[in-house]
C-alpha positions in Angstrom: -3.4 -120.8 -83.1 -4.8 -117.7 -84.0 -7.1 -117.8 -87.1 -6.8 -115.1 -89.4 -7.4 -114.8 -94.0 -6.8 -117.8 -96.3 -3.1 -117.8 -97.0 -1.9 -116.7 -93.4 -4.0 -119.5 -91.8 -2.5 -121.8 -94.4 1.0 -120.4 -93.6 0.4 -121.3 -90.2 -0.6 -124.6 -90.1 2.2 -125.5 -92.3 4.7 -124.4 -89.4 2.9 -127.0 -87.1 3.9 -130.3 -86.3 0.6 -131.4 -84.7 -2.9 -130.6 -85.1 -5.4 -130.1 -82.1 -9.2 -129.6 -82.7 -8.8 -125.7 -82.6 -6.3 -126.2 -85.8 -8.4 -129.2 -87.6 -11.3 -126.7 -87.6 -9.6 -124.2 -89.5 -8.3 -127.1 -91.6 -11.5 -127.3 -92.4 -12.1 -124.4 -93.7 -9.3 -123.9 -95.5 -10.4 -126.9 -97.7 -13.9 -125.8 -97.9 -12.4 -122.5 -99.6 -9.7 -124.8 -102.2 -12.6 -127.0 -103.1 -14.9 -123.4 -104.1 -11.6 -122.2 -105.6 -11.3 -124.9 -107.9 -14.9 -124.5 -108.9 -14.0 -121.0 -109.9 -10.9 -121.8 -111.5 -12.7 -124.8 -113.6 -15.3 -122.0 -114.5 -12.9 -119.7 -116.3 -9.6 -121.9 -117.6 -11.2 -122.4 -121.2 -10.7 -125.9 -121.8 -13.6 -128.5 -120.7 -11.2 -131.0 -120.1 -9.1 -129.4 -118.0 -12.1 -127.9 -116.3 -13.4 -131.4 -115.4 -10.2 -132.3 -113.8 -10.2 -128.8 -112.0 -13.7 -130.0 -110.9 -12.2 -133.5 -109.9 -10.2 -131.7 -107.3 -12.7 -129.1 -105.6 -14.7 -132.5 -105.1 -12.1 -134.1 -103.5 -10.9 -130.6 -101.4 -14.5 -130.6 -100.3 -14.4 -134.4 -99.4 -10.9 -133.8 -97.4 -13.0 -131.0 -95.4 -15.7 -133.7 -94.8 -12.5 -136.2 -93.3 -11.3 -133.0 -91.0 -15.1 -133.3 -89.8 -14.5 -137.1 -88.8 -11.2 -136.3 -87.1 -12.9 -133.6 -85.4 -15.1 -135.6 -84.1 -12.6 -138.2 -83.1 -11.1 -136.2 -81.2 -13.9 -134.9 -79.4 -15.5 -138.3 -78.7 -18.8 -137.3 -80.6 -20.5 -136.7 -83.4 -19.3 -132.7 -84.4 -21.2 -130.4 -87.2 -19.2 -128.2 -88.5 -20.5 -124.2 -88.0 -21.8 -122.1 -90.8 -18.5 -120.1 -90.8 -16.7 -122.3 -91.0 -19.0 -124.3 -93.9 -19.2 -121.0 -96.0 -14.8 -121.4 -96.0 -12.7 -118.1 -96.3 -13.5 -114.9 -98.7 -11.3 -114.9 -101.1 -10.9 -113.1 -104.3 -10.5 -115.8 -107.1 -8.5 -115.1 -109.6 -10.3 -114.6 -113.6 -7.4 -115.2 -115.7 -6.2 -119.0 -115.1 -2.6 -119.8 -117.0 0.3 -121.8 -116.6 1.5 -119.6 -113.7 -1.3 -119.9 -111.0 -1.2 -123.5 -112.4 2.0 -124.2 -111.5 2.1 -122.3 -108.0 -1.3 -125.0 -107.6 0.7 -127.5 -108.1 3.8 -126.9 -106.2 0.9 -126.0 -103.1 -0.5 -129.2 -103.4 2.6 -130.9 -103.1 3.5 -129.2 -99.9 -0.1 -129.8 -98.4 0.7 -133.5 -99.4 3.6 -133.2 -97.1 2.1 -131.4 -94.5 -0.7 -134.0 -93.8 2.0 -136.5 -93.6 3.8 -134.9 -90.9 0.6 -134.3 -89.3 -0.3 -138.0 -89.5 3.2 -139.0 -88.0 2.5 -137.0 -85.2 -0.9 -138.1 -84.8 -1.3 -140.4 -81.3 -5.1 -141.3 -82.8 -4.6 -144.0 -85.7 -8.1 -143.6 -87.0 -6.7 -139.7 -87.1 -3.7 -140.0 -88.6 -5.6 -142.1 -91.2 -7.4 -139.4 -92.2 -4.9 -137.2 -92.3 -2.7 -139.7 -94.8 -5.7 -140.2 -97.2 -6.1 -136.5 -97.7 -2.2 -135.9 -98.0 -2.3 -138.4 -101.2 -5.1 -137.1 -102.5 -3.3 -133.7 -102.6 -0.1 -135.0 -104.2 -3.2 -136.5 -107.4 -4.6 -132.8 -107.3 -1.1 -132.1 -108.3 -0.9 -134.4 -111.0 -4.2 -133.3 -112.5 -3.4 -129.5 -112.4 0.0 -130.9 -114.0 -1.9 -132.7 -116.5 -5.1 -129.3 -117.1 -1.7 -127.6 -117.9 -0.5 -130.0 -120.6 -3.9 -129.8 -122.3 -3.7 -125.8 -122.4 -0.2 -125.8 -123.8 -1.7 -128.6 -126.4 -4.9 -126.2 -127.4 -2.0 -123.4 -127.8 
């Protein structure tokens, strides 16, 4: 798989059943650059609350890259460091304006990636892989919930 921005590298590992190391890497940085994204988005929504759970979620995104690391390494039968490309995650343009809208598209992402690392995992030959991959599926499925839960609290403040 070639790698290209953010959302077409995320559009293609959707389409995959399986992920090799070549793939994993890019899963990498693809959750490298939600976990900064969520940092951004906590940093302009308005509502400290909803911030914190924002927050919540680029720590996990962050800790999913970390698991992508593990499986990595797994796969390759030793220890692996990720490079500082793929570290430093995908430009992207975050957005300023944070509303229900790009909250909602959030959440129906996160659900998706939920069911994209579980297809992954069923695929996955390497328990200890798969594990991985199942942990960071439901974590994406809470991310949902909390975005859910940052837009209830900024329909509440009106």
């Amino acid at each position: 798989m070639e790698e290209r921005d953010f959302g077409a590298s995320a559009q293609a590992l959707a389409k995959l059943d399986h992920l090799g190391v070549p793939e994993l890497k890019i899963l990498y940085k693809l959750e490298r650059t939600s976990g900064q994204l969520y940092f951004h988005l906590a940093d302009n929504i308005g509502n400290e609350e909803a911030a914190e759970l924002l927050r919540r979620n680029g720590r996990e995104e962050l800790g999913h890259a970390n698991r992508m690391g593990q499986a990595i390494g797994i796969k390759l039968g030793r220890a692996y460091e990720a490079s500082a490309d793929l570290k430093a995650g995908y430009p992207v343009a975050a957005p300023t304006a944070v509303d229900a809208a790009l909250l909602n598209a959030i959440v129906r992402g996160e659900r998706a990636g939920d069911a994209d690392y579980q297809r992954w995992a069923a695929s996955e030959a390497d328990e200890k892989v798969a594990r991985l991959l199942r942990i960071s599926g439901t974590e994406e499925s809470a991310h949902a919930d909390r975005v859910a839960r940052a837009i209830t609290l900024l329909d509440s403040a009106g």
